[in-house]
C-alpha positions, -999 to 999 in steps of 0.1 A, spaced: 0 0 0 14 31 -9 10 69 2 -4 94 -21 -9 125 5 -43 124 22 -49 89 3 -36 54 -1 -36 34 -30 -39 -7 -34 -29 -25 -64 -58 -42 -81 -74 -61 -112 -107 -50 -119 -123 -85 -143 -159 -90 -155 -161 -126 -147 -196 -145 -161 -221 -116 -154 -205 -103 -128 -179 -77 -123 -155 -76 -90 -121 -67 -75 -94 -92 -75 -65 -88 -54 -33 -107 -45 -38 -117 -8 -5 -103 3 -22 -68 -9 -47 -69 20 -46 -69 51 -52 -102 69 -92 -117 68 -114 -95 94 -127 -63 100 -97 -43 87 -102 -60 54 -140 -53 54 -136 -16 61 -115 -13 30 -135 -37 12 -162 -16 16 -146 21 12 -129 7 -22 -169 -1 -36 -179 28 -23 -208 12 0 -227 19 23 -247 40 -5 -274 27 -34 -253 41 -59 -214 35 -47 -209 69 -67 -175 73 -43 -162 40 -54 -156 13 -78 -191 -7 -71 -216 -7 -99 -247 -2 -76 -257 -38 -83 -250 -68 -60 -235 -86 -93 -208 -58 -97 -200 -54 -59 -178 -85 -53 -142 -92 -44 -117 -124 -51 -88 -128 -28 -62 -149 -43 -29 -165 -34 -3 -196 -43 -21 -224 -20 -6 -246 4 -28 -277 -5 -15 -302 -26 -48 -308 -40 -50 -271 -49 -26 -243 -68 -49 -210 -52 -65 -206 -28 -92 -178 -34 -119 -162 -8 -147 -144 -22 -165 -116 -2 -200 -102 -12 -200 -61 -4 -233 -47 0 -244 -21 -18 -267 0 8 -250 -14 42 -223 -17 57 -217 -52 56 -194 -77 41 -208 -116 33 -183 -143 35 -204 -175 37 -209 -181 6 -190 -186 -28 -197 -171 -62 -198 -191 -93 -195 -164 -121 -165 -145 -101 -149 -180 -97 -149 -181 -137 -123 -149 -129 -98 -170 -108 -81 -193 -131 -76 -165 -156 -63 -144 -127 -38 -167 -114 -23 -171 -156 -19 -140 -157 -5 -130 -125 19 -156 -123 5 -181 -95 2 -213 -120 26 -220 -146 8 -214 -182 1 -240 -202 0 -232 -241 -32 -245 -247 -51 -249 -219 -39 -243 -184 -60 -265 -153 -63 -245 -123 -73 -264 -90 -90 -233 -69 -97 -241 -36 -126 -217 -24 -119 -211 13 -151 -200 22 -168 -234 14 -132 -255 17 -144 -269 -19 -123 -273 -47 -133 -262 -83 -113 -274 -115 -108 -242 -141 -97 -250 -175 -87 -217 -189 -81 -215 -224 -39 -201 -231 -19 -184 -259 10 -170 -256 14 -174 -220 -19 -150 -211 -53 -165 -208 -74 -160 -238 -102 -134 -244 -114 -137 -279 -132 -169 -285 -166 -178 -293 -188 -191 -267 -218 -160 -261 -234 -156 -224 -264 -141 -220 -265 -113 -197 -229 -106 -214 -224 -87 -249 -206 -103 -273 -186 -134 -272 -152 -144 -256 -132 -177 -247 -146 -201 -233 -138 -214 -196 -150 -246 -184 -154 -248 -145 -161 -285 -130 -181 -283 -95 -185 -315 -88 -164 -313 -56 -186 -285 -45 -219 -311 -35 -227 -302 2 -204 -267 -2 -221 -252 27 -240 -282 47 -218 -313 42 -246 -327 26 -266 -327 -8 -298 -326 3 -290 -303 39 -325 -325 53 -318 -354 39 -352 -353 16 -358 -342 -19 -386 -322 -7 -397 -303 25 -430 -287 32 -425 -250 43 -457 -240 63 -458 -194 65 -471 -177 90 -504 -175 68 -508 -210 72 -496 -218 36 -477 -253 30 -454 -250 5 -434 -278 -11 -397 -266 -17 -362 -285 -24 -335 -275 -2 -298 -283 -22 -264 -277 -17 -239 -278 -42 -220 -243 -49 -246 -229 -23 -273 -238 -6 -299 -232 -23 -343 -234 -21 -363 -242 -47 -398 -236 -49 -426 -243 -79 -436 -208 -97 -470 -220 -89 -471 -222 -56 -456 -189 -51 -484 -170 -70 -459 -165 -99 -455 -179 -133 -420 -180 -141 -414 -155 -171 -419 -127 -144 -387 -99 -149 -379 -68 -125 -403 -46 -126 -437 -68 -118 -416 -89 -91 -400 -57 -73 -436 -40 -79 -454 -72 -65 -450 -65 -23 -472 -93 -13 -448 -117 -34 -419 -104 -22 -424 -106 15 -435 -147 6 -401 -153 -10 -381 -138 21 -406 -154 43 -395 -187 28 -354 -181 21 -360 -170 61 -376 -203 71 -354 -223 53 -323 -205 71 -339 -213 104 -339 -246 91 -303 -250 80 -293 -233 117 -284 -201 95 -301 -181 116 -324 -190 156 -350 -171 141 -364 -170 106 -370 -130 108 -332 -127 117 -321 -142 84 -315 -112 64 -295 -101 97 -274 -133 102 -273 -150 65 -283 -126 41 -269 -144 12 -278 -176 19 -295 -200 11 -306 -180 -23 -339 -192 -31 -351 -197 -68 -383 -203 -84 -389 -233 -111 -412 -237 -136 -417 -260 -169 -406 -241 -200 -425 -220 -220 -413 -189 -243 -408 -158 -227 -394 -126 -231 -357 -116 -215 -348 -83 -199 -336 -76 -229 -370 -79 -248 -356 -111 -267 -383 -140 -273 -370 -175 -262 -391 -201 -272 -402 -231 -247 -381 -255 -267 -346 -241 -262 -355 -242 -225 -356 -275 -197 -370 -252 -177 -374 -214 -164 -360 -201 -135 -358 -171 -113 -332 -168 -85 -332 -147 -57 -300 -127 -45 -295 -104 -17 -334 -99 -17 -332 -88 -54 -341 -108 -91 -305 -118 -101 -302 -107 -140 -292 -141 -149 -286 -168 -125 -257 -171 -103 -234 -197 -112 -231 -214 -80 -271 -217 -83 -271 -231 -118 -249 -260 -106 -270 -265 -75 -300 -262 -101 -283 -289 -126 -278 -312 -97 -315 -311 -79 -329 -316 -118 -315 -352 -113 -329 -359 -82 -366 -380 -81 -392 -362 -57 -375 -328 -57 -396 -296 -71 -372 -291 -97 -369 -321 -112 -414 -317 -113 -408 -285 -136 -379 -305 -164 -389 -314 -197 -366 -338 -203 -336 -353 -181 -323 -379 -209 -298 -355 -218 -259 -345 -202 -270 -315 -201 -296 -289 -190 -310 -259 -205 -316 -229 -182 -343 -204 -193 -335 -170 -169 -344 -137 -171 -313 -126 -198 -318 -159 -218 -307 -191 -222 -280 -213 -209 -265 -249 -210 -249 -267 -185 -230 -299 -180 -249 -322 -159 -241 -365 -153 -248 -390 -128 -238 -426 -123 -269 -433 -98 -299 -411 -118 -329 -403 -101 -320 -418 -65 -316 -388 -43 -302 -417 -18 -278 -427 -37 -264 -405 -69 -230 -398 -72 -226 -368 -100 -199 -376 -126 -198 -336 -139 -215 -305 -125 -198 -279 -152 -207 -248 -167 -188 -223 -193 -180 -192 -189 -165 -159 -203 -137 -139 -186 -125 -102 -194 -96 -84 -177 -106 -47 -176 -82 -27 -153 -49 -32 -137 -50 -2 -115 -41 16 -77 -76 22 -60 -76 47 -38 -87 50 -2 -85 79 28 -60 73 53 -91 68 80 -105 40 64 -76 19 83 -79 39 117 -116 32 125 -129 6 145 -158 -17 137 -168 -48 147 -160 -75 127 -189 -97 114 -214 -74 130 -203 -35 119 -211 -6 135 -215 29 121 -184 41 130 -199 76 138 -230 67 157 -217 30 171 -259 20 156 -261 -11 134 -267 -2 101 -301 -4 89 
């Protein structure tokens, strides 16, 4: 860190990884894991503030995240990266969870920046994700020693095209829980303080993640922004549910704490069978280029596409007999299945050696492809302060008022 008068500056890459955008630093860059970290963590996005206009955050959960990377010490690993989730309007860093789209960032990262040797070609990268002790397999396309941009696999939710990065999860399966299915059935029946029973799937590979039937949510699965932010009565059901399900999972005592004590997890996503529907970006895709739709839940907003981590945990609950999801698939015959979200559609690699038996199925490949773009290599700035102000780790406190932050 070095001194630039009333500022500091910190070396940094700043990558679009899958849809999402983030900070990636060298480890050694930071100070060590804790509230230090999270105060500049926070004053480097710019957050607590809905727009992050005094910092690098893009006023979206998707574009306020951070990789931590570093030369591991595992011999079953060559990084070691931690990802942390900055909110946008609090002041509040999220460790508990993983991102799948950032994690498309890592392998490229650690090419580039010297922490694997590059392999003309294709260069594997083992990255061990600390924050679920997992380990993901990154095969990032090479040439000339640098990872490759130009290629031609297109995302949706991402213009253009760009090389293609294959990510294998399968290691990932009980990431948070220790367990595929965290209670041990395919489905559990959620009763609301309404006296509602709703049948939902909770599944852990990437993330925890619950999955409930369009249908049973008073939703019909093609819904985008606007009528779900707009829709009160469906939103308070949805954090209702993600709430009891934490309770469940021992996230949280109380399911009215869980946007409190486990605000990013479990995400919770809503299934239903295909059928053609317009994107966010006003593009038609029609029912057969889809398994199924889906719309996924993050930080108590729609996520844009669908989080990485939540596609593999989607891919893997498809396969399992009894579970919601695998109610709402058209067809399960294939290694593969197709994701209808709210910016399009995607395909993912999906096999089992034990299909169907939710006792029993051991998964062969959980992958997904992604796109990765290096955009900066830059200082960012930060006052003095930021490093001379106490808060308390895990639980901040406004450092001027010593209130939680609302």
């Amino acid at each position: 860190m070095e001194s630039h008068g009333e500022q500091s500056a910190i070396n940094c890459v700043i990558m679009r990884a899958g849809t999402s955008k983030g900070l990636f630093f060298h480890e050694r860059a930071l100070p060590p894991a804790g509230s230090e970290r999270d105060r500049l963590l926070l004053r480097l996005m710019g957050s607590p503030d809905v727009l992050q206009i005094d910092g690098l955050g893009g006023s979206r959960p998707i574009t306020s995240k951070v990789a931590v990377i570093a030369r591991s010490s595992r011999t079953d690993a060559d990084v070691d990266y931690t990802f942390a989730q900055v909110e946008v309007d609090r002041r509040r860093v999220v460790h508990s969870g993983n991102c799948g789209n950032i994690s498309a960032g890592v392998g490229p990262f650690a090419v580039d920046e010297g922490l694997v040797p590059a392999v003309e070609g294709v260069t594997r990268v083992r990255i061990h994700n600390t924050n679920t002790g997992k380990i993901i397999v990154a095969d990032v396309p090479v040439l000339n020693g640098r990872a490759r941009v130009s290629g031609d696999l297109a995302i949706p939710g991402v213009p253009g095209t760009g090389a293609p990065i294959l990510l294998n999860w399968v290691d990932t399966v009980g990431a948070k829980t220790g367990r595929l299915l965290p209670t041990q059935a395919a489905t559990d029946v959620l009763t609301l303080e309404d006296g509602s029973k709703i049948p939902a799937t909770l599944c852990d590979v990437g993330n925890p993640v619950l999955w409930v039937a369009a249908s049973d949510v008073g939703m019909n699965g093609s819904e985008l922004d606007d009528a779900i932010h707009a829709n009160t009565a469906l939103l308070r059901r949805l954090a209702e549910l993600r709430g009891k399900a934490a309770a469940l999972l021992g996230f949280c005592e109380d399911w009215r704490q869980a946007d409190e004590h486990s605000p990013g997890l479990p995400m919770i996503g809503v299934v239903a069978p295909p059928a053609s529907y317009l994107t966010l970006s006003g593009v038609e895709i029609d029912a057969a280029d889809v398994d199924l739709r889906v719309r996924l839940m993050f930080m108590g907003r729609l996520h844009e596409s669908i989080a990485g981590t939540g596609s593999m945990c989607l891919a893997a609950a498809s396969r399992l007999d009894g579970s919601v999801v695998r109610s709402v698939v058209s067809d399960v015959s294939r290694p593969t299945l197709r994701i209808g979200h709210p910016s399009g559609a995607m395909t993912v690699k999906v096999a089992t050696e034990a299909p169907g038996d939710s006792t029993a199925v051991r998964f062969t490949m959980l992958g997904m492809a992604r796109t990765a773009r290096r955009l900066a290599r830059c200082e960012a700035f930060y006052p003095h302060e930021v490093l001379n102000t106490s808060v308390t780790h895990g639980c901040p406190k406004d450092a001027a008022s010593g209130a939680a932050p609302s």
